[in-house]
N, C-alpha and C positions, 0 to 999 in steps of 0.2 A: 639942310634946314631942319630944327628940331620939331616934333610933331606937337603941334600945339595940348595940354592938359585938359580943355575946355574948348569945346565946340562957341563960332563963332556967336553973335550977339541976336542974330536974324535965326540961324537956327536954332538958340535956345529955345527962342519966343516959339519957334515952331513947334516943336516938340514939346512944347509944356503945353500948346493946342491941343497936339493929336492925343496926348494922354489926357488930360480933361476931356476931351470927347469920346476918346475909348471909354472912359469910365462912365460916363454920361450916356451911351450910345447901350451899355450891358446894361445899366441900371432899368433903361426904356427897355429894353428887351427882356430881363428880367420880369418884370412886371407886365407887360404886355402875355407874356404867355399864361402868366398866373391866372391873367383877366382875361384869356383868348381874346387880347387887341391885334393891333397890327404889326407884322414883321418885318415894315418897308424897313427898318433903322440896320438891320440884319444884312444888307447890300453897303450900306454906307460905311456899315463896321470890317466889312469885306476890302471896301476900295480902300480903307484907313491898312490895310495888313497889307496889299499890294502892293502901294505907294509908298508904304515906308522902308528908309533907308537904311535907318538906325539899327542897333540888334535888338538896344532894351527897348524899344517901343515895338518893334516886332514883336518882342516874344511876349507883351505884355497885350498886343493885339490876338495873338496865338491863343494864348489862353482864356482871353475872352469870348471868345469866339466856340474854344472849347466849351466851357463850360455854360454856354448858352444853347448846345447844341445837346448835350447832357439833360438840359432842362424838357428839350422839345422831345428829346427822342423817349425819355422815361414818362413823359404825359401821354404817349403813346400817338403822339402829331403826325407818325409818319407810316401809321397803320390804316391800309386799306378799308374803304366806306366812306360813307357821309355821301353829301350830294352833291352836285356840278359843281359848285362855289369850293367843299372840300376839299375837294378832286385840284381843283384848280390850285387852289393854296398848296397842298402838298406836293404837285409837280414844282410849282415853285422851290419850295424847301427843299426838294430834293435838287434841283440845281444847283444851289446856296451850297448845300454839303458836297456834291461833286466838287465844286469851284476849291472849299476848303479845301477839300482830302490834295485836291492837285497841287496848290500850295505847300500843305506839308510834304508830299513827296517830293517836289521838287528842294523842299527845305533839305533835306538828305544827301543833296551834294554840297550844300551853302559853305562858305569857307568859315562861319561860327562853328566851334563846336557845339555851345550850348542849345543851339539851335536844331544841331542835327538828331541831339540825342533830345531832346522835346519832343520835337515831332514824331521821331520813332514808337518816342511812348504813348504822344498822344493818337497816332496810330492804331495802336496795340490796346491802347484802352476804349477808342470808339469801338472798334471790333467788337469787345464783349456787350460794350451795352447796345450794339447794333443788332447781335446774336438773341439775347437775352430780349429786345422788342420783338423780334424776328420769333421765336419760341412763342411769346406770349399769344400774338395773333394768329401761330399755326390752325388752322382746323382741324390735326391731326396731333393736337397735344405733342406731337416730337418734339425732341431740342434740335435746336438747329444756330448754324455754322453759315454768317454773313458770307458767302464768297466772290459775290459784289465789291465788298469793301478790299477783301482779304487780295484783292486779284490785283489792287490799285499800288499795295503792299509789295507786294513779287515784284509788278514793272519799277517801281521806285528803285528793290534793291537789283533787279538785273540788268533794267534798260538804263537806268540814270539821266530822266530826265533833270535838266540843268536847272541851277536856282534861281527863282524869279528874281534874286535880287543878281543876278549877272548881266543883266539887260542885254539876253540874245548873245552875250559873246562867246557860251559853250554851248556844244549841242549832245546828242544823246550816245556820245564817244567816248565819255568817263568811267574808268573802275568804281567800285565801291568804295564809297569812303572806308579804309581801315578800320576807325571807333565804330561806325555803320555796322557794320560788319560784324565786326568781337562782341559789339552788344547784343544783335538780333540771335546768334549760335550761342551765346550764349545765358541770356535768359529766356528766350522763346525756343529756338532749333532745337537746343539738346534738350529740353525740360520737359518741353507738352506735347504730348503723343498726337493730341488732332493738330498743334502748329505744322507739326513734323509731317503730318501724313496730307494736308491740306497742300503744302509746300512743295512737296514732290512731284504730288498731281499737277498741279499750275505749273511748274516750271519746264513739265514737260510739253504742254500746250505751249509755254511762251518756245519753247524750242524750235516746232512744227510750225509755226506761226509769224514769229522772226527770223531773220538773215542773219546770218552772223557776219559776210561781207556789211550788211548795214550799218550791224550794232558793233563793232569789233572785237570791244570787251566783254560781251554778252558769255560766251565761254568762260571766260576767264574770271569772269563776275559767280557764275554757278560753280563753278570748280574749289571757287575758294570758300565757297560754305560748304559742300556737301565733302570735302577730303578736311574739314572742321569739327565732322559729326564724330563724337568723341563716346557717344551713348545710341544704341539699337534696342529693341526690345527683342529676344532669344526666348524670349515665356511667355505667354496671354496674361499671367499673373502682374507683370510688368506695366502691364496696357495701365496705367493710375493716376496718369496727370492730364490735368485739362487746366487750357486756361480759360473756353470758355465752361462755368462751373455747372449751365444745363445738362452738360454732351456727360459730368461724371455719372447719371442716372444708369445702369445696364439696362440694352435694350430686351426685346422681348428675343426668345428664341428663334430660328431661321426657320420659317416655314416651306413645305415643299410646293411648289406648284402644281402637282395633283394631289388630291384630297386634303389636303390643309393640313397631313400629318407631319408631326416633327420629324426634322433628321437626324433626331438623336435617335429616336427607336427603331430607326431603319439604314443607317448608313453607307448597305452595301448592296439596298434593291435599287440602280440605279437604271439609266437609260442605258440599253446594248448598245446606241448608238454614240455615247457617250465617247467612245474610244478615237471618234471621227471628229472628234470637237475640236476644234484650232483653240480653243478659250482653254482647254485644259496645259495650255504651254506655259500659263503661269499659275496654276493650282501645285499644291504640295501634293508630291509622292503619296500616294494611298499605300504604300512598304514602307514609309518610312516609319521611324521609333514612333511611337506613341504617348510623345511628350508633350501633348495640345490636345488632348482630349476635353479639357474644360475649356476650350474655345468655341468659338462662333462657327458651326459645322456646315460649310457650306461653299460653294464656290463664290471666287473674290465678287466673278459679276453678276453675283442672284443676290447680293447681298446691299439691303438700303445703304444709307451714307455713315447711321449713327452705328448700325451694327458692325460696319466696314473696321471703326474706328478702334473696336473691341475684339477684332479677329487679325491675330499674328501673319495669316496667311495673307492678310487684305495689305497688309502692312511692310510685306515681303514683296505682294507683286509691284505693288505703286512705287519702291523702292528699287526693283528690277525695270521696271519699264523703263524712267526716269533714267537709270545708267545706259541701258539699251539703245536709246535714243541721244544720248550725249555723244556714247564713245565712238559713232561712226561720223561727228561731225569734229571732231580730231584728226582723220584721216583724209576725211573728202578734200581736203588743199594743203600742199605740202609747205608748209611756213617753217621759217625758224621761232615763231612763239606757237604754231600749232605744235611743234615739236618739244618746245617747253611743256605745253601744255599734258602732252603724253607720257614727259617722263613723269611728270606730278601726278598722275591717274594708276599709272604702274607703281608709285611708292605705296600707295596705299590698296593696293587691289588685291593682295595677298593678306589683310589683312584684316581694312576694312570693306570692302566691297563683295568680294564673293561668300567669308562666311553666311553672306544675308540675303546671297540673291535664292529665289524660285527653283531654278536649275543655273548654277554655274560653269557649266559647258557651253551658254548659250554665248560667253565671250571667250568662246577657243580663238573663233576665226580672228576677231578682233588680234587678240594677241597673238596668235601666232605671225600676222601682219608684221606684227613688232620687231618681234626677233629681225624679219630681213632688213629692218632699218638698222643693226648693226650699234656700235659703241655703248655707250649706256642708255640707253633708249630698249637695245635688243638684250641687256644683260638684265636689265629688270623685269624684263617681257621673261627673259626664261626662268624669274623665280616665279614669275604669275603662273607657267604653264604645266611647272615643277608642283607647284601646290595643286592646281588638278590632277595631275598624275597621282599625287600622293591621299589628298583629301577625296575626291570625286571620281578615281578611276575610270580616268582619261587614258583613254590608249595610244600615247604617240611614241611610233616605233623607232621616228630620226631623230628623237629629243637628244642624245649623245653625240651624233652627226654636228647636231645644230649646236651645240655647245663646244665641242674640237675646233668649229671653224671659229672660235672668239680666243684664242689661244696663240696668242702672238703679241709680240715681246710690245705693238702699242696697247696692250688692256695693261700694260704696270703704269700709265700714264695717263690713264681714266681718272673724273672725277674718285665713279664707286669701285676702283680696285678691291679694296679693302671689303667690301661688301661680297665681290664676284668671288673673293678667293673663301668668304667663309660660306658662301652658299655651293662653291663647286667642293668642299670637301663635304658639307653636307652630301651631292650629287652622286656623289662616290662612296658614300656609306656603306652602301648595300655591300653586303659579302656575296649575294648571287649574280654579282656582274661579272661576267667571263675574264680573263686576266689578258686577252688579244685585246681588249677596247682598254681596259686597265691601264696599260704597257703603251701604251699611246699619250697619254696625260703625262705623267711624270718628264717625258724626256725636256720639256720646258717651262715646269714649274720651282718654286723657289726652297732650300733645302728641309725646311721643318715641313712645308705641307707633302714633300716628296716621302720622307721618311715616316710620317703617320700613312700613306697610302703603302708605303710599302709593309709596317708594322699591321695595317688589316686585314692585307692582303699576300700575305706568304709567298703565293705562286706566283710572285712578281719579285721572288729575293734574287731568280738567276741570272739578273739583270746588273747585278752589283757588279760583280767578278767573272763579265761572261767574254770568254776568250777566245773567240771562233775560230780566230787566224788568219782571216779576211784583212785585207788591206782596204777595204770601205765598208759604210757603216752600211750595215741594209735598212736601216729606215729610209721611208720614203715623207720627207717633208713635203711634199706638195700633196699626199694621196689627205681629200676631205673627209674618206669614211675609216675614221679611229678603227675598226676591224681590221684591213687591210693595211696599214702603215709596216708593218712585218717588226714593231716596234720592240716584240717580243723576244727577237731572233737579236736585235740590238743589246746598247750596254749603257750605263752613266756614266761613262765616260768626261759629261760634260761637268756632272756633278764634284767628279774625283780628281776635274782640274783644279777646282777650288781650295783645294787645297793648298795651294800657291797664294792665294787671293791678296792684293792689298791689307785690306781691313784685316783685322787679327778675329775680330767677332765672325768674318764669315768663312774665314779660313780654318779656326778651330772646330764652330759647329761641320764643316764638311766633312771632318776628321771623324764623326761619328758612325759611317759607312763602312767603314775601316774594322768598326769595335763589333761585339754581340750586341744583338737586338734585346737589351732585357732593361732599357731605359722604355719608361709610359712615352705614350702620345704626346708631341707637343699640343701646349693650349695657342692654337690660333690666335688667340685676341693680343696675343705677348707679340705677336709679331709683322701683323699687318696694318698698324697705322706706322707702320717704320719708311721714311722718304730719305732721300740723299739730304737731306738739310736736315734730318735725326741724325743720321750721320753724321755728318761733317759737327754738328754741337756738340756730339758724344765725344770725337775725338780732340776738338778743340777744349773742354771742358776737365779731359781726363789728366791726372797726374805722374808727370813724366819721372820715374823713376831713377832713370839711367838717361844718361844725356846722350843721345842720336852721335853718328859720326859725321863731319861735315866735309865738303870738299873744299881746300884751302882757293883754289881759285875757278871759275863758271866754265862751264863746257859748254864750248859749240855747240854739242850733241843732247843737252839734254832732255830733248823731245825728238828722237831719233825717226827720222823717214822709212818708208820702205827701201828705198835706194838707196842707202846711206852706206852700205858695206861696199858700195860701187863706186863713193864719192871720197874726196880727200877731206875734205871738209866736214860732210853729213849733213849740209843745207839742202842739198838741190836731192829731189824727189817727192811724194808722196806723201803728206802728212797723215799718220797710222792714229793719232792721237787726235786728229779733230776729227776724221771720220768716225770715231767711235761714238761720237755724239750727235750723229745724224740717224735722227727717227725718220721714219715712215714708211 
């Protein structure tokens, strides 16, 4: 049945009500504040946005409502004083605005889009002028940062409560809307440094606070903004955006708590007991470079909220806590979406996440957890453990142990092969890796990354052409610790089978083992998005020169058994050619 162009006859007349009354309803309220009358109409105007069904008379209710509330909060309606009677009124009002704010969060799952990105703004713009009231009436002249409203903000994008207009038939089990989502990271998350730094904080409360059994997506809702953050601040110079515009004022210097002297002129007479403080686990290194000197000198938690806002370090720990607090609730239940969830936290932890944390050793454990989960879950884990080692001089002595054991013929069958093979030749760069642990890798990797390890590595050429005279090989495949394999005393043998190869691509490059070493390094990238279905296009695509020879009529045998030298026929035995296609 076609969807009717025009709502039926009964609901026009409705809706040309509820809008003559919306209009009607702001006009009284309008006026009424101008006059300080009464703001019974302000409920009426409420239950008119409740009840309605529509989108345009919603959002036509939304904004009315906005912008009446814009009226009250800039007359300064909602600032502390006056007498019982005031008191009484503005507890009211503040009801009134709870009721809204809950409406538009719940608008944030609505199936309108229009609707959801409204709300989000209108959100975002009560916030400043809630701040900006908030500032006015401080008794300490600060600026100051509604976190009342801001908090209402967070649960909307983490918990997802459901849209009033669903009438009860979702509950608080939803992801984030997508657009939700793309809009808030990107004009609030990655823009304004107090968004940023406000966001962090809260969401690590909402963490310690909520279930994630309760909320289910609640993980999954935080993961997908913060591996979004596209922009950090690396310099105090940086610290330059606010959206609310009181907070761009610089605050006053960090005073010490004895004698009121600053801690610029003394930065190094500090408390001997200082060294015993658990609080110093997220302060910055007092070794480190001295590329923050023009910041706010002081420990993250001596320091008020606006000055917080202004200091790189302050910015680093609430940044650190917040992943801290995340990454062990990844672990705590073994899921196949927790597991999702972890590879998406290792794609970005190498790159976005530990540049920026306090101290990045503090998620060894976490990751090295990783690794024993194995597949690509434990191969990204050892780029995350690989960049401590190299960035933060992390000492782990079995990081090569633990990389040998991912070295079997199912990682060419991995989502991130391609990834593992251009980070284990990184792994292998070094020229001060002993050529015993060396000589262990090559015997089952593929010919261009064998031949760059051998081109770097010299003391690994006697392996080419090594003729012991041994009738077995003395590698030992089963031995886990790469030292010990005696892979050294072995040969490529498997390499110099290749030679024979099907493919004519992989049979010529094998041929290069055979020649002098005085061709460069292969470039990796030329060779590892290469899959059997690269293959098989290549050669169906390429132009046959010389026409093949053919066999005038079919053979029995043309997928030959193992027992086939035993059989008249060459049917009955052992199929060699389908078990070559049995993984695991």
């Amino acid at each position: 049945m076609p969807v009717r162009s025009l709502p039926p006859p009964t609901k026009r007349r409705k809706t040309a009500v509820e809008s003559t009354s919306i209009k009607f309803l702001e006009a009284q309220l309008t006026s009424a504040v101008a006059e300080n009358g009464t703001l019974n109409p302000l409920a009426d105007l409420l239950m008119l946005a409740y009840g309605s069904s529509d989108t345009k008379e919603m959002s036509k209710a939304v904004y009315s409502i906005y912008r009446v509330f814009v009226l009250i909060i800039s007359r300064g309606m909602l600032v502390h004083g006056g007498d019982d009677a005031a008191k009484l009124v503005r507890k009211w009002i503040w009801e009134k605005l709870e009721s809204y704010v809950e409406l538009l969060v719940g608008l944030l799952q609505d199936e309108e889009p229009a609707l959801r990105k409204s709300s989000l703004e209108i959100l975002f713009s009560l916030l400043k002028h809630l701040s900006t009231s908030l500032t006015k009436s401080s008794p300490t002249a600060q600026p100051q940062f509604h976190l009342a409203h801001f908090k209402h903000i967070i649960h909307g994008l983490l918990l997802c409560p459901p849209s009033p207009r669903s009438n009860g038939s979702r509950k608080h089990n939803s992801k984030t809307m997508l657009d939700v989502r793309e809009n808030f990271v990107e004009v609030w998350f990655s823009v304004y440094d107090d968004i940023r730094w406000c966001f962090l904080r809260e969401a690590t409360l909402v963490l310690s606070k909520f279930s994630s059994s309760e909320y289910p997506h609640l993980l999954d809702n935080l993961l997908s903004i913060m591996e979004k953050l596209s922009t950090f601040p690396t310099d105090p110079s940086e610290l330059n955006s606010w959206w609310v515009e009181e907070l761009g004022i610089k605050p006053q210097k960090h005073k010490g708590a004895k004698g009121g002297a600053e801690e610029d002129d003394d930065t190094e007479s500090g408390n001997e007991n200082d060294e015993d403080d658990w609080r110093k686990f997220f302060d910055e290194d007092s070794n480190a470079k001295d590329t923050k000197k023009h910041s706010v000198k002081a420990r993250a938690h001596t320091l008020t909220f606006h000055q917080s806002l202004y200091s790189l370090q302050a910015h680093r720990a609430v940044f650190t806590r917040t992943w801290l607090n995340f990454l062990p609730h990844l672990s705590s239940v073994s899921t196949s979406s927790n597991r999702a969830l972890t590879t998406r936290a290792l794609n970005i932890m190498h790159r976005g996440v530990l540049p920026h944390l306090t101290r990045p050793v503090l998620v060894m454990d976490w990751i090295s957890a990783c690794v024993d989960l194995g597949e690509t879950v434990g191969l990204l884990a050892l780029n995350a453990l690989f960049t401590l080692m190299r960035d933060y001089n992390l000492d782990y002595p079995s990081f090569f142990t633990r990389l040998y054991a991912f070295l079997h013929r199912d990682v060419l069958h991995l989502k991130h092969r391609a990834r593992f093979f251009r980070l284990t030749e990184l792994f292998l760069s070094s020229t001060h890796l002993p050529a015993t642990l060396l000589a262990s890798f090559p015997i089952i990797m593929v010919v261009p990354f064998t031949y760059n390890i051998l081109k770097r590595h010299p003391a690994l050429m006697v392996m080419i052409h090594n003729n012991s005279g041994t009738d077995t090989d003395p590698f030992i495949a089963d031995e886990p610790n790469p030292n010990s394999t005696n892979a050294l005393d072995s040969s490529l043998w498997e390499l110099h089978s290749h030679i024979h190869h099907y493919d004519s691509a992989v049979s010529t490059m094998a041929r290069i083992f055979a020649e002098a070493f005085t061709k460069p390094g292969y470039s990796m990238e030329d060779f590892l998005d290469h899959t059997y279905g690269t293959l098989i296009e290549t050669e169906i695509k390429r132009k046959i020169k010389k026409e093949p020879a053919l066999a005038m009529e079919l053979r029995k045998d043309l997928f030959p058994t193992a027992d086939a030298a035993n059989t008249d026929d060459g049917v009955v035995g052992r199929d060699v050619v389908s078990e070559l296609w049995v993984f695991g």
